[in-house]
C-alpha positions as a printed Julia matrix, in Angstrom:
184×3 Matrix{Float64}:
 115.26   63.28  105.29
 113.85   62.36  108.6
 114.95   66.11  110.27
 112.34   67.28  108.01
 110.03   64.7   108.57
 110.41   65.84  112.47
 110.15   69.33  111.83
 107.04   69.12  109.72
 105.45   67.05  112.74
 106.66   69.44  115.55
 104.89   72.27  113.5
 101.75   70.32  112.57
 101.19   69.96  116.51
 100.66   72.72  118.93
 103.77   74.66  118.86
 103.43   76.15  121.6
 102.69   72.96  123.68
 105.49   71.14  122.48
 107.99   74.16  122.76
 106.75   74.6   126.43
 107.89   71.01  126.88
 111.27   71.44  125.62
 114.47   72.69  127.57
 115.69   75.05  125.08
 112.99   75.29  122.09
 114.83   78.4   120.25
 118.42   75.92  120.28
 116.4    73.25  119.24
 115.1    75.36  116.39
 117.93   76.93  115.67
 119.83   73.69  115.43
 117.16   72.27  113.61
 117.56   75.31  110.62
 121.57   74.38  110.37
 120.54   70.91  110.02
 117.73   71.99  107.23
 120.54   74.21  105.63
 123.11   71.68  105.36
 120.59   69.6   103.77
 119.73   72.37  101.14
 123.52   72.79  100.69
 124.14   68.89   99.99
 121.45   68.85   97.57
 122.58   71.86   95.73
 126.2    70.45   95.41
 124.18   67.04   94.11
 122.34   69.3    91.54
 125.24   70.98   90.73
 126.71   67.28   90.23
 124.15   66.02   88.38
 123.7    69.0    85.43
 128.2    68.22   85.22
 127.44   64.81   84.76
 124.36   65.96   82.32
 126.65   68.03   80.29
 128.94   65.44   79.53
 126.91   63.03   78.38
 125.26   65.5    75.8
 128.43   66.01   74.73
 129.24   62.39   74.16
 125.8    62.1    72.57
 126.99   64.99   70.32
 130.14   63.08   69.08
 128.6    59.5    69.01
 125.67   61.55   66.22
 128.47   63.26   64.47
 130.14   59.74   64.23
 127.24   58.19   62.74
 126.95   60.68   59.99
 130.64   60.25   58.94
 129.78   55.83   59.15
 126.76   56.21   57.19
 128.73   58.52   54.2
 131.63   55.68   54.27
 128.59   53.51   53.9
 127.56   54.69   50.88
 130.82   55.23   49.33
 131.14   51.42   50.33
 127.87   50.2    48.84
 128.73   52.65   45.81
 132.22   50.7    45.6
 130.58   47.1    45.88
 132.89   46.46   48.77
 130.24   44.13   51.02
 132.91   42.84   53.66
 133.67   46.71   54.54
 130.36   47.81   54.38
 129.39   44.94   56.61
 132.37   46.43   58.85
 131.01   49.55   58.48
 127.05   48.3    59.79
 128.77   46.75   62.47
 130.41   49.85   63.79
 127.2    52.36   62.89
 125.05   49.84   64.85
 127.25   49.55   67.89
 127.62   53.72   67.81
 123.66   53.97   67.88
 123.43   51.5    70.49
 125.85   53.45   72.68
 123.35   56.53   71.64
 120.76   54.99   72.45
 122.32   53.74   75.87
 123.57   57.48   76.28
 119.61   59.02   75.49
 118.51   56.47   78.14
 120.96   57.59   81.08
 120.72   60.86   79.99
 117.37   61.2    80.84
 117.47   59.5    83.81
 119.68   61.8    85.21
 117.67   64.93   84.2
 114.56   62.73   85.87
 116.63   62.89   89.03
 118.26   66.52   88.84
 114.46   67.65   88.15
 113.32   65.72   91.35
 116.44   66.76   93.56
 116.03   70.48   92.5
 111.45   70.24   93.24
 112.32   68.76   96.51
 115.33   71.51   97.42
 112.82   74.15   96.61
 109.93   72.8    99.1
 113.24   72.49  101.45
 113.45   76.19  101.11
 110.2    76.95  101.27
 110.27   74.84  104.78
 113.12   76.45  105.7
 111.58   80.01  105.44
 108.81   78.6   107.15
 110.34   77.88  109.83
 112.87   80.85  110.3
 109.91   82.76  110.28
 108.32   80.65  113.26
 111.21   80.89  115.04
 111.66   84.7   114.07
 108.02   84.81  115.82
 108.54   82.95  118.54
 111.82   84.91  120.11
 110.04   88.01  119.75
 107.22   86.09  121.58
 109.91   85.63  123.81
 110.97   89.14  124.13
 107.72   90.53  124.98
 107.26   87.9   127.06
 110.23   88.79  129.0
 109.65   92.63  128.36
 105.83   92.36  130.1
 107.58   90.38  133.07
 110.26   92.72  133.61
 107.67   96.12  133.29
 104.27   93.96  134.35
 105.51   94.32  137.95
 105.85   98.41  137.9
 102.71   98.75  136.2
 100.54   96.49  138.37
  97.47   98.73  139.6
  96.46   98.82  143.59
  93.55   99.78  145.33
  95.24  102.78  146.56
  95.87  104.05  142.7
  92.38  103.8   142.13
  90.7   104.92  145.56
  93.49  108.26  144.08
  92.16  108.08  140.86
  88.66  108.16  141.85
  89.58  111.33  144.77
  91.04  113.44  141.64
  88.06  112.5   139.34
  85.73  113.69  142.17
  87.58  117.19  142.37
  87.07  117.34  138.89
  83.74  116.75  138.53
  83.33  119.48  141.81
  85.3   122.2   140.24
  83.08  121.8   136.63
  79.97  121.25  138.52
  80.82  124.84  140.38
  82.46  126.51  137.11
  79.02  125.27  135.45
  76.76  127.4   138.51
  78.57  130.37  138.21
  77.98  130.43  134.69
């Protein structure tokens, strides 16, 4: 959690300050966007956890409600019979199936609480993520055309000379249509 809480403040401040300051800012990045991915990865294999662990219990809740039914019909067949000592039985075990229902209900929706939470906060981890592949998408080909004007700035670097030439050939020019324009 606290890689994201780092890359959130390194892209709050002035990027480009703080990447000027660093040795390697595109590693850094780079590293940064495993790190972030490994995260999302972790969480997904929680999530995926989480709904097996979901499952199961629904499926115990499931059999614990089918069980009921079948304790309540042998209660009435018991109350029908006059049998109190095996309907009490019978109470007992209905009671102690609904509790473990109830108990089942309870941790079942804790753990879609948590799954529902882990999957909101993978998605914003995503969305950083893109965020921040797209900075550093941006800032190597800020680097390349940084590098690319350095390597061709120097052979395109205007002197004097080019324009006092410049200025000799517009001259001519302006001669030659001046003349053209006399003879006309």
């Amino acid at each position: 959690m606290t890689i994201l809480t780092r890359i959130s403040r390194l892209f709050k401040a002035d990027i480009h300050g703080i990447l000027d300051s660093l040795e390697e800012p595109e590693s850094i990045l780079k590293q940064a966007v495993r790190d972030m991915q490994d995260e999302i990865d972790n969480a997904s294999l929680a999530i995926d956890a989480l709904s097996r662990q979901q499952e199961r219990l629904q499926e115990k809740q499931q059999a614990l409600t089918a069980n009921i039914q079948e304790l309540q019909q042998q209660l009435h067949f018991c109350l029908a019979e006059k049998n109190e000592v095996l309907a009490k039985s019978v109470i007992r075990k209905k009671l102690q199936a609904e509790l473990s229902l109830n108990e089942l209900s309870r941790q079942t929706k804790n753990i879609n609480e948590e799954r529902n939470q882990k999957i909101k906060e993978t998605d914003e981890r995503k969305e950083k993520l893109q965020a921040i592949r797209d900075k550093l998408a941006l800032f190597a080909e800020q680097t390349e055309s940084s590098h690319a004007s350095t390597v061709t700035g120097s052979n395109t670097t205007i002197t004097q000379d080019d324009v006092d030439l410049a200025f000799l050939y517009e001259k001519q020019r302006h001669a030659e249509a001046s003349h053209k324009g006399d003879k006309s």
